[in-house]
C-alpha positions as a LaTeX table, in Angstrom:
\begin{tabular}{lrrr}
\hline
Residue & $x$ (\AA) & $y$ (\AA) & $z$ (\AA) \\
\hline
Unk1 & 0.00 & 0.00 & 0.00 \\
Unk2 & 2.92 & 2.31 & 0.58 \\
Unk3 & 4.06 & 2.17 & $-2.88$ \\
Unk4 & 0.54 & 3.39 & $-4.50$ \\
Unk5 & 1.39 & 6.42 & $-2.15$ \\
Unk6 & 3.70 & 8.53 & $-4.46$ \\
Unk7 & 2.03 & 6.85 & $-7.97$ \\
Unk8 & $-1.59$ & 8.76 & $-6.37$ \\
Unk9 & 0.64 & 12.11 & $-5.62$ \\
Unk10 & 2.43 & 11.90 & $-9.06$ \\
Unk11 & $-1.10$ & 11.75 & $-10.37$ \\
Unk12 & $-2.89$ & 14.46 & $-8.42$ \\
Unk13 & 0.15 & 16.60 & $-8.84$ \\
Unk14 & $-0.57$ & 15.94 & $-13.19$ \\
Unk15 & $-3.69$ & 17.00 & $-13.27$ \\
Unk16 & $-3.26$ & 20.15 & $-10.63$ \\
Unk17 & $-0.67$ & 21.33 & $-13.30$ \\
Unk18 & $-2.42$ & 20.12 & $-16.23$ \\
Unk19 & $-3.17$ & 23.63 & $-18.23$ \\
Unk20 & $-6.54$ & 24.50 & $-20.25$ \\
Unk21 & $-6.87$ & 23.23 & $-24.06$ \\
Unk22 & $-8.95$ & 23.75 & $-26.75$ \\
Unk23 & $-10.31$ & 20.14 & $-27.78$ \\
Unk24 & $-12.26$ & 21.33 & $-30.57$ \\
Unk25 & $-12.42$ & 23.77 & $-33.74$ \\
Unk26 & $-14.94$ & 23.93 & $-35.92$ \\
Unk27 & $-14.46$ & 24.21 & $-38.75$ \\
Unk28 & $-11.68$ & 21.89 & $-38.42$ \\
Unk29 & $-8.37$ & 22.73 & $-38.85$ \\
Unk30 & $-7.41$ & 23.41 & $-42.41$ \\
Unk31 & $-10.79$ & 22.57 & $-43.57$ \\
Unk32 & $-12.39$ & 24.29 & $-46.82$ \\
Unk33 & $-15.88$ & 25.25 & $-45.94$ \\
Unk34 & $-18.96$ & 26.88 & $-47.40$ \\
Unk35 & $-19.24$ & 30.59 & $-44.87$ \\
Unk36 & $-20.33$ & 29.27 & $-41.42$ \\
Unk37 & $-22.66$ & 31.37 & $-39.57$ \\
Unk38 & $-20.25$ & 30.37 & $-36.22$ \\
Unk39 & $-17.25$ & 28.88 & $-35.11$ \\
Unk40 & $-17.25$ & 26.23 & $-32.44$ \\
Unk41 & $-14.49$ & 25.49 & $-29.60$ \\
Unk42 & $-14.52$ & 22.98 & $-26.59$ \\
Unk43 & $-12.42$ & 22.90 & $-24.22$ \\
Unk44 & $-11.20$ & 20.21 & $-21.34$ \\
Unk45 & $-12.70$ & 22.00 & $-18.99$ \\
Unk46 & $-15.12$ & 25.33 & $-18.17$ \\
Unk47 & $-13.31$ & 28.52 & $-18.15$ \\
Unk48 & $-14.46$ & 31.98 & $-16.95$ \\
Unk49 & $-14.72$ & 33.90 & $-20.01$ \\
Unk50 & $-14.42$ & 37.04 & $-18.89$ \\
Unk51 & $-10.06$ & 36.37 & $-18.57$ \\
Unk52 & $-9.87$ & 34.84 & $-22.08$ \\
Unk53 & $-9.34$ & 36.39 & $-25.84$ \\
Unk54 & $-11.50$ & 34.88 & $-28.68$ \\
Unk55 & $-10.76$ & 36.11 & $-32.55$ \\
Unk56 & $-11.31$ & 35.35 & $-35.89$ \\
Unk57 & $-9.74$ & 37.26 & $-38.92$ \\
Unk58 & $-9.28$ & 37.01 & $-42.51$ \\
Unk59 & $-5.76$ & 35.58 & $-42.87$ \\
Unk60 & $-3.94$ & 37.38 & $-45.61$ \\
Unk61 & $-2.35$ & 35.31 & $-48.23$ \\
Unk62 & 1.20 & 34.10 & $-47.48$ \\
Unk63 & 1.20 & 35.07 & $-43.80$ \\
Unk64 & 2.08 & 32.54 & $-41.16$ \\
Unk65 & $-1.12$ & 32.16 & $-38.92$ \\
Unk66 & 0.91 & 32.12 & $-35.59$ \\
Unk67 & 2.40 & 35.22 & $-36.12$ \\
Unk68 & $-0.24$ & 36.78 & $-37.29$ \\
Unk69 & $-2.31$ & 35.55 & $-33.92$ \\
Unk70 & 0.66 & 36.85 & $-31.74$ \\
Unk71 & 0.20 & 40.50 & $-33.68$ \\
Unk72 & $-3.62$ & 40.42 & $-33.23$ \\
Unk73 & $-4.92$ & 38.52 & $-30.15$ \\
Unk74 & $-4.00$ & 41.86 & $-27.54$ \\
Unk75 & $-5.08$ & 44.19 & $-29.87$ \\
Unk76 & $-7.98$ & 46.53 & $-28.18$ \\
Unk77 & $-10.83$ & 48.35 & $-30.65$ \\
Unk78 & $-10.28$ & 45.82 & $-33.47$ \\
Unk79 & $-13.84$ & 44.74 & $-33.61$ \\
Unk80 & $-14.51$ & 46.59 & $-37.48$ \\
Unk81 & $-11.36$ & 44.79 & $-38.43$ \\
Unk82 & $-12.44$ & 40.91 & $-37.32$ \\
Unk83 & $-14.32$ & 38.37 & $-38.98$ \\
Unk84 & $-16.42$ & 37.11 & $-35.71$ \\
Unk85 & $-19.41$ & 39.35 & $-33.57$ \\
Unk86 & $-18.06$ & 38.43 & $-30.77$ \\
Unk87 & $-18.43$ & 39.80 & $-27.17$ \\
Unk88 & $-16.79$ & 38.28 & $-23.86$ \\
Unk89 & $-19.28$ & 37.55 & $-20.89$ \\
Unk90 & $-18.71$ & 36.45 & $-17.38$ \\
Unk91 & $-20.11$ & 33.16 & $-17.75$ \\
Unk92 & $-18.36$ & 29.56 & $-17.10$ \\
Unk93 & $-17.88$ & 28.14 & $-20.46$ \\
Unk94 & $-16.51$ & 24.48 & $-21.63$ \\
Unk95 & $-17.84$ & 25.00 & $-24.97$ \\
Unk96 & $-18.32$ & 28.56 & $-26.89$ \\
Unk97 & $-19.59$ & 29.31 & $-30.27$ \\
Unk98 & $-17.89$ & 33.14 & $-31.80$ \\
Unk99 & $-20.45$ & 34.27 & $-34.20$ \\
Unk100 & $-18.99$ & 35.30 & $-37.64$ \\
Unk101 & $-19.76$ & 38.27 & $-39.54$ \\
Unk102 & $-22.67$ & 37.97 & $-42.36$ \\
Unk103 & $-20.53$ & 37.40 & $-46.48$ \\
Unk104 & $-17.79$ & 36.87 & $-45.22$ \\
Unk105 & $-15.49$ & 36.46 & $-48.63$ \\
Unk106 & $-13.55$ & 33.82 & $-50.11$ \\
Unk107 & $-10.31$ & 32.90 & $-48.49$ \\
Unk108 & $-8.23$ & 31.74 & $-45.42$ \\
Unk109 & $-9.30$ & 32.67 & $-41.85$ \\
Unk110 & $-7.49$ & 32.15 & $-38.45$ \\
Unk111 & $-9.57$ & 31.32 & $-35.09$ \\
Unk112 & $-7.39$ & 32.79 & $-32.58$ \\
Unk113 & $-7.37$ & 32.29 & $-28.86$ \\
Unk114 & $-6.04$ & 33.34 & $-25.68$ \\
Unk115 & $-6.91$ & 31.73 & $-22.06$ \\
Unk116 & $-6.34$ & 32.07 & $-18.78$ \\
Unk117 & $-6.35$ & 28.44 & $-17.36$ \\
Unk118 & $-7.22$ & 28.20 & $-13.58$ \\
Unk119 & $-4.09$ & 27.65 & $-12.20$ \\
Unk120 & $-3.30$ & 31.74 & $-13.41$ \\
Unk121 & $-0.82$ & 30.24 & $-16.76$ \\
Unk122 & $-2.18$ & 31.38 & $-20.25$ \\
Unk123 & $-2.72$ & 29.22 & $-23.21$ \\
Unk124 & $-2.69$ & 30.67 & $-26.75$ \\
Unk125 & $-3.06$ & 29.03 & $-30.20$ \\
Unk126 & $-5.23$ & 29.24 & $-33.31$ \\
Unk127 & $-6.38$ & 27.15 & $-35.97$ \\
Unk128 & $-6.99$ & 27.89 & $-39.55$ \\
Unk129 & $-10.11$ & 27.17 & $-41.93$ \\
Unk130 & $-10.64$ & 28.23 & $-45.94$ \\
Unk131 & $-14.17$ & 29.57 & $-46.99$ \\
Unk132 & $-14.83$ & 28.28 & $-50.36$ \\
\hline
\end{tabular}
């Protein structure tokens, strides 16, 4: 029985440090769709959404996504110049749909987050879809 001891504290220790991820895009990554009216993330666990960044822009041609997300995501007033309507809330939140403009063009977008897991350590990425 003593040697289950430090396996069960290895394991609570994992999951204490084990960060927030998003589980889920959709559209999928790299997928050619027709316009959605949404995009869809889950995540591994509920988040308060009021500490976390959600963006979608058009992606210009020949720009690397993650640098473009690392030049967007902290931008302030930027709403005219994104794809997605949408607007943070307070609520708890595993799963989160960012409304998209109405004809939205042709071309390569970026889904771009930023969260604040609970243990205080942000998590950024982004994922990239084609409207055909």
């Amino acid at each position: 029985m003593n040697k289950l001891l430090p396996l069960s504290a290895a394991l609570l220790i994992g999951t204490a440090l084990a960060h927030t991820q998003v589980t889920k895009v959709v559209p999928a990554q790299g997928s050619s769709v027709t316009a959605p009216s949404a995009v869809a993330l889950t995540l591994n666990e509920p988040i308060n959404l009021r500490f976390s960044t959600f963006k979608v822009y058009a992606l210009p041609a020949g720009t690397d996504a993650a640098t473009f997300t690392k030049t967007k995501i902290n931008l302030k007033d930027d709403a005219e110049a994104r794809a997605d309507a949408y607007s943070s809330s307070s609520n708890m939140a595993a799963k989160l749909s960012i409304p998209l403009q109405s004809h939205l063009k042709a071309g390569q977008y970026v889904v771009m987050w930023r969260i604040l897991s609970d243990d205080g350590h942000p998590v950024s990425g982004q994922s990239t879809f084609s409207i055909k």
